[in-house]
C-alpha positions as CSV (number, residue, x, y, z in Angstrom):
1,X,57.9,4.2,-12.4
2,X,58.2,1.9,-9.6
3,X,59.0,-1.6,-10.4
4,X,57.5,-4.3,-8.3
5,X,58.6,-7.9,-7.9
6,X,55.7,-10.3,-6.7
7,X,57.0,-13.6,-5.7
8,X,54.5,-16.4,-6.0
9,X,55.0,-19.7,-4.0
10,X,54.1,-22.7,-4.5
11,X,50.3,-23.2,-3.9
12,X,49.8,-19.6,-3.5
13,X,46.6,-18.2,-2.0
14,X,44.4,-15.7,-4.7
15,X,43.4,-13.5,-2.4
16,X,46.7,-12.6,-2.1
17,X,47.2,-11.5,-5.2
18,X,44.4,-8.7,-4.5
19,X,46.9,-6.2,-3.0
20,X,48.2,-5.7,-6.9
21,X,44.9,-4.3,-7.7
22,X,45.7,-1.4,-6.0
23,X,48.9,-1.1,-7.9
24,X,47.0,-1.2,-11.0
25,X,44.3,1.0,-10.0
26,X,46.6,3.7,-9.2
27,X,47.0,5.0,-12.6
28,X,43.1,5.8,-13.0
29,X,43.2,9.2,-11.1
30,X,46.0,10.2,-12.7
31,X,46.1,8.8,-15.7
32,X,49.7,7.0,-16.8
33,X,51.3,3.9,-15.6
34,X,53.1,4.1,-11.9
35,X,53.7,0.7,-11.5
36,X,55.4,-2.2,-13.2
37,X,54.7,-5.4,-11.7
38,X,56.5,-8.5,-12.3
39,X,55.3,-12.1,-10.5
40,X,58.4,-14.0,-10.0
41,X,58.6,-17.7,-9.0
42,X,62.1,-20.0,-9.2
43,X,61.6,-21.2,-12.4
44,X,59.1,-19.3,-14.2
45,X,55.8,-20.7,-16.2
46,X,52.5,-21.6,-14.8
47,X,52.2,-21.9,-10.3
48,X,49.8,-23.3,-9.3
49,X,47.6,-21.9,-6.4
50,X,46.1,-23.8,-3.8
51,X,42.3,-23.4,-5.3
52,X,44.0,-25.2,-8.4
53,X,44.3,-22.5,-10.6
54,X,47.1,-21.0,-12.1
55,X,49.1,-18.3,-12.6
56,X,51.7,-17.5,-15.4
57,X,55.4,-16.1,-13.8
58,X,58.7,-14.9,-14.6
59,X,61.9,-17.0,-13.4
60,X,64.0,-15.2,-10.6
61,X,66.9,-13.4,-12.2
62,X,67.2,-9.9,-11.7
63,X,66.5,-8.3,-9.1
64,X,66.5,-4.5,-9.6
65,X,62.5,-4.0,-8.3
66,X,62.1,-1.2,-6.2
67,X,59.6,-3.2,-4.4
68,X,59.3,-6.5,-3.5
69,X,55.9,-8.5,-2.1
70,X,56.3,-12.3,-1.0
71,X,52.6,-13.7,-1.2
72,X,51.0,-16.2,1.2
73,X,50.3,-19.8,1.3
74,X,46.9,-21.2,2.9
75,X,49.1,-24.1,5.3
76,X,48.3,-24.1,8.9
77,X,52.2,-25.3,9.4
78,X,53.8,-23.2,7.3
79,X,56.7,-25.2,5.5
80,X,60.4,-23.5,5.5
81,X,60.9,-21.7,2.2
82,X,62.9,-23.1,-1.3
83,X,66.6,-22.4,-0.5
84,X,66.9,-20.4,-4.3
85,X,63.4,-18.0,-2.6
86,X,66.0,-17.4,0.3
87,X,68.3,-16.6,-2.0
88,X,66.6,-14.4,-4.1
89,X,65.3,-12.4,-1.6
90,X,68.4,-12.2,0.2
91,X,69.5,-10.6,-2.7
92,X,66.2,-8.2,-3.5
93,X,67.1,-7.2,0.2
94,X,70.2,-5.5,-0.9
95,X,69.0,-3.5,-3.9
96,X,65.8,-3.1,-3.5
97,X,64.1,0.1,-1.5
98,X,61.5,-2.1,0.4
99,X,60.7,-5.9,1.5
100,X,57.0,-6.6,1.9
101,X,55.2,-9.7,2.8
102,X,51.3,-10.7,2.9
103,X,50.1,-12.8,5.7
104,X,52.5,-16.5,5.7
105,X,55.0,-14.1,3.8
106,X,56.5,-13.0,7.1
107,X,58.0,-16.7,7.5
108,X,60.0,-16.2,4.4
109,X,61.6,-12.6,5.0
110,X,62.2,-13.8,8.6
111,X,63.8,-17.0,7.6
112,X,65.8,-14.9,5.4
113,X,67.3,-12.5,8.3
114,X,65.7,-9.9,7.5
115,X,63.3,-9.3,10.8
116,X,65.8,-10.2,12.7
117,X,65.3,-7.4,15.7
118,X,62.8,-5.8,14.2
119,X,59.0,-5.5,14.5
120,X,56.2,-7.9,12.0
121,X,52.7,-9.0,11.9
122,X,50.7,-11.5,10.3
123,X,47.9,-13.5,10.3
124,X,47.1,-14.4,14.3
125,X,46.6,-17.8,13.3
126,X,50.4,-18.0,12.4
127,X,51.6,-15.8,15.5
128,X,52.4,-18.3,17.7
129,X,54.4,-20.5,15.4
130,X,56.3,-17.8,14.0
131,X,56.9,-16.6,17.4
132,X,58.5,-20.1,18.0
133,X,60.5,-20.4,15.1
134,X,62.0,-16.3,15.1
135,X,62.4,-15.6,19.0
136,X,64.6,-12.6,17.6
137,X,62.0,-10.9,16.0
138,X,59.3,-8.6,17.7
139,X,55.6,-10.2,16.4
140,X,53.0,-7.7,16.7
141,X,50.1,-10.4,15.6
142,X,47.3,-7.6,16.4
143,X,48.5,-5.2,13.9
144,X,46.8,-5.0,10.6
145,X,50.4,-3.8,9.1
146,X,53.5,-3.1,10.3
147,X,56.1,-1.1,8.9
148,X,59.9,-1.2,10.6
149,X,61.9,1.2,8.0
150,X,62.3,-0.6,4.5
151,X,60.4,-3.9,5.8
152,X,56.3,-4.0,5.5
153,X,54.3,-6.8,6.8
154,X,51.0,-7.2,6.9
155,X,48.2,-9.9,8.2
156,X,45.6,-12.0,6.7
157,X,45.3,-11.1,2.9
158,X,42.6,-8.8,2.9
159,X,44.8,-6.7,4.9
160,X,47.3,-7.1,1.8
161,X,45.3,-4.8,0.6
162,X,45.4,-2.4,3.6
163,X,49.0,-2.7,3.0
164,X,49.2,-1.8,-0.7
165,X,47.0,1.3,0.3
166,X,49.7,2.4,2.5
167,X,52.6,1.5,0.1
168,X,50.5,4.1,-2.5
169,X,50.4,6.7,0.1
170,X,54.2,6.3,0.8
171,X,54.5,6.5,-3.3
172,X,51.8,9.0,-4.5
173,X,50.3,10.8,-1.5
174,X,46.9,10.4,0.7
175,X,45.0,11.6,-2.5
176,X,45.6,9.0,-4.6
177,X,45.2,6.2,-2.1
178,X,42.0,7.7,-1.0
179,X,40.8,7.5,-4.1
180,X,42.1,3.6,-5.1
181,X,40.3,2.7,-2.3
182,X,36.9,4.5,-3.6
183,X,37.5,2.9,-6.4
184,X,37.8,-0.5,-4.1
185,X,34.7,0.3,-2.6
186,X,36.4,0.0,0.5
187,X,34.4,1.7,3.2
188,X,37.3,3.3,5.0
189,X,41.1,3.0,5.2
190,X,42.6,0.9,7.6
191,X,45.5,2.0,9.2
192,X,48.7,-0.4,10.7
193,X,47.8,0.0,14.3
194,X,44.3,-1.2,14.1
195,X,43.7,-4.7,15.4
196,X,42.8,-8.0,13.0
197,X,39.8,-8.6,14.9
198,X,36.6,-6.0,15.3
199,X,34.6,-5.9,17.7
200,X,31.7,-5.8,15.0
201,X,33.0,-9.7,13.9
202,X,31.5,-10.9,17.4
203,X,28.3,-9.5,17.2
204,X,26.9,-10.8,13.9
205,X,22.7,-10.2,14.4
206,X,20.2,-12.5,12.9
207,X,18.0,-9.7,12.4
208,X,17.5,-6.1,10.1
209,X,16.1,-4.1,13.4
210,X,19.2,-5.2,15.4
211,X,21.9,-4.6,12.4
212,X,20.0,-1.4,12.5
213,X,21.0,-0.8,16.2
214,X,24.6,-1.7,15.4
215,X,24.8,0.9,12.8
216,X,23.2,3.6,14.8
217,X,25.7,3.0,17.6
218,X,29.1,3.2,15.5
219,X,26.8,6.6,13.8
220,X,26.2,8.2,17.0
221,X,29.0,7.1,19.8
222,X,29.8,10.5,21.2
223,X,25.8,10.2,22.3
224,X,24.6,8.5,25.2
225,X,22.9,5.9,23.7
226,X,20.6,5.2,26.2
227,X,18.5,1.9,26.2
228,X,15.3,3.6,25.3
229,X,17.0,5.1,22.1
230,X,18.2,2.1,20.9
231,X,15.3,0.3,21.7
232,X,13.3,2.6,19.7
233,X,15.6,2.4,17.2
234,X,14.8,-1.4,16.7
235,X,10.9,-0.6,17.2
236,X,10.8,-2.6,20.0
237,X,10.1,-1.8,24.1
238,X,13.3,-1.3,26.1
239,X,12.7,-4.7,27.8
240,X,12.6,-6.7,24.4
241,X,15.1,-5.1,23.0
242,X,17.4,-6.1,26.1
243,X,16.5,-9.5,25.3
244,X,16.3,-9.5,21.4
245,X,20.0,-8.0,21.6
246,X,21.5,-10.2,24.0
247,X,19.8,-13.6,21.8
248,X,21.2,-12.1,18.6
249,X,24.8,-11.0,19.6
250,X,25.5,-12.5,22.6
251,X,25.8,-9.5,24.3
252,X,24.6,-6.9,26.4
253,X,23.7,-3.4,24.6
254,X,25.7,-1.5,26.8
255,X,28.8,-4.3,26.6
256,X,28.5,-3.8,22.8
257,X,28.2,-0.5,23.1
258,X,31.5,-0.2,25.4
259,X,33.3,-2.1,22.9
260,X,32.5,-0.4,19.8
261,X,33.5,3.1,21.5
262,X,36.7,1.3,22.4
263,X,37.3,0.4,18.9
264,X,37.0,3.7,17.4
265,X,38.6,5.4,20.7
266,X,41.6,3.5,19.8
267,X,41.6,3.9,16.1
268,X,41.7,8.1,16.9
269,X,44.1,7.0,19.6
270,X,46.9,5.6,17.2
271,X,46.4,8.1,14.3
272,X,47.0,11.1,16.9
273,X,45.3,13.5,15.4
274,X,43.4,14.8,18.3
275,X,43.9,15.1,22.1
276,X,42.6,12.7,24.8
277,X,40.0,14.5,26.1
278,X,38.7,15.4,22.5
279,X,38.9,11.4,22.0
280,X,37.3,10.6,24.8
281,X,34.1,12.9,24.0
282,X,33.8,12.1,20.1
283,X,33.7,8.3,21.3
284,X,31.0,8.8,24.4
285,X,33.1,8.6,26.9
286,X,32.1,11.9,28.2
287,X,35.7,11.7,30.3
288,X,39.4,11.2,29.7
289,X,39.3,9.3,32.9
290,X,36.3,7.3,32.4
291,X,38.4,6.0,29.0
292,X,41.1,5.3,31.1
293,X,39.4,3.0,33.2
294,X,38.0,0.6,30.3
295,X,41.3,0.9,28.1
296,X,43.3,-0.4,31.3
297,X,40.1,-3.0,31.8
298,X,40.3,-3.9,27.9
299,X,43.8,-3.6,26.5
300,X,45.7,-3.8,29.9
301,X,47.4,0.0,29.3
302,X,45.6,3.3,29.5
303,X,44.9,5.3,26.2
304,X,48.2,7.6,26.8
305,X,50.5,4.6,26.5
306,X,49.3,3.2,23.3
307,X,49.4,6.9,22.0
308,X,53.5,6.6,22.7
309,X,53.5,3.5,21.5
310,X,52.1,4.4,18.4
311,X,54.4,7.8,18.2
312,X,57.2,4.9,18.3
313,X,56.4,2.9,15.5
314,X,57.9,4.2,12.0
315,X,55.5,5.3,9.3
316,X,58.1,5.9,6.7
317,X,61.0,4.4,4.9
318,X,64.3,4.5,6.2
């Protein structure tokens, strides 16, 4: 049984709380209770969250979780935590087997020493504050989760959940997260070195025959894609397609198209499961060097260095 302590501040953001589902939803493939969760506040009783509602707690006390998640706050400024939250996880720090935060969580474990040297992310709206305030610690605010041996973070809150996922593998094994997420409806797992922002959040169509495009592009990337495909795609001739694309997403069909195979070029990048050259033709780059050029064009570093990069970065408890 793994015992989690949830620590719920003071006008707490919900969505937060939705990493716990996948705690709960963990005993449904295999029947059986895995994990004991406990949300802990200073004095126990009702919090109150920043939507108003609110949320019954225990009082800090004990601290023999094997786990322990701070939740986020909504605040653009986030304030300095309670000096007895310090204390408690200060404490938590020393007997329990991991320190996780979601999103704004970060400024607690960091006021409390414990990032001190070592890598965290959260949301990107906090990353230059937090950079400010904890010059010691490495911010890594396009990561959807970070893991630097027992400490977790993780960005904005749905990537809580993203978190939790990979706290479940760590526990239970790639089975069981796989299916917590099916059971999430999520439509794939993301992993800690994909970036907070998608390319698919900029190009939001207006229309069904251009989100039909978009879907036939991340479908068939390792194609060429030409502009007579996707204009026939969308039912229309190649020359108002050009323009129908462009009016609905702002950009070009073959800058969308770049982008998207840079997305997922990356994503098979950092998981490492396959070579270079086999990334570059699943994504349509037809050409390890023809990759290189628009990851040094895009992200500053060819495709090779954020493959070490990734090798770098712990995946497991220390």
């Amino acid at each position: 049984m793994h015992r989690i302590g949830f620590i719920v501040p003071r006008r707490f953001q919900m969505m937060s709380l939705a990493a716990l589902t996948v705690f709960e939803l963990a005993k449904m493939p295999r029947g059986g209770q895995s994990y004991d969760v406990h949300l802990l506040s200073e004095h126990g009783g009702p919090v109150e969250s920043s939507s108003g509602m609110k949320l019954e707690t225990e009082a800090f006390g004990d601290t023999a979780f094997d786990t322990v998640i701070v939740g986020s706050i909504t605040e653009m400024k986030i304030p300095a935590p309670d000096s007895a939250v310090l204390a408690f996880v200060k404490e938590a720090a020393m007997t329990s087997r991991r320190m996780t935060s979601i999103c704004s969580g970060a400024f607690v474990l960091a006021e409390a020493g414990l990032l001190e040297g070592r890598r965290a992310t959260m949301h990107w709206a906090h990353a230059a504050e937090f950079r400010a305030r904890f010059p010691n610690v490495i911010t890594q605010e396009d990561r959807i989760f970070v893991n630097d041996g027992p400490i977790w973070t993780s960005a904005g809150m749905t990537a809580g959940i993203d978190l939790a996922l990979a706290l479940l593998d760590n526990d239970l094994g790639a089975d069981v997260a796989k299916m917590v997420a099916r059971l999430l409806v999520m439509n794939q797992r993301r992993l800690g070195g994909q970036m907070q922002h998608s390319a698919l959040l900029d190009m939001t169509p207006k229309s069904d025959r251009i989100e039909l495009v978009l879907t036939h592009i991340r479908r068939n990337l390792r194609n060429p894609l030409t502009i007579e495909e996707l204009a026939d795609v969308a039912s229309l001739s190649p020359r108002q397609f050009s323009r129908a694309f462009v009016a609905e997403t702002g950009q070009s069909p073959a800058k969308a198209v770049e982008q998207l195979r840079l997305e997922a070029a990356r994503f098979m990048i950092e998981q490492g499961r396959h070579t270079i050259n086999v990334v570059a033709q699943e994504t349509g780059f037809a050409d390890r060097e023809r990759m290189r050029r628009a990851f040094v064009r895009t992200f500053g570093v060819p495709a090779d260095v954020l493959r070490r990069s990734a090798r770098r970065e712990p995946v497991t408890d220390n």
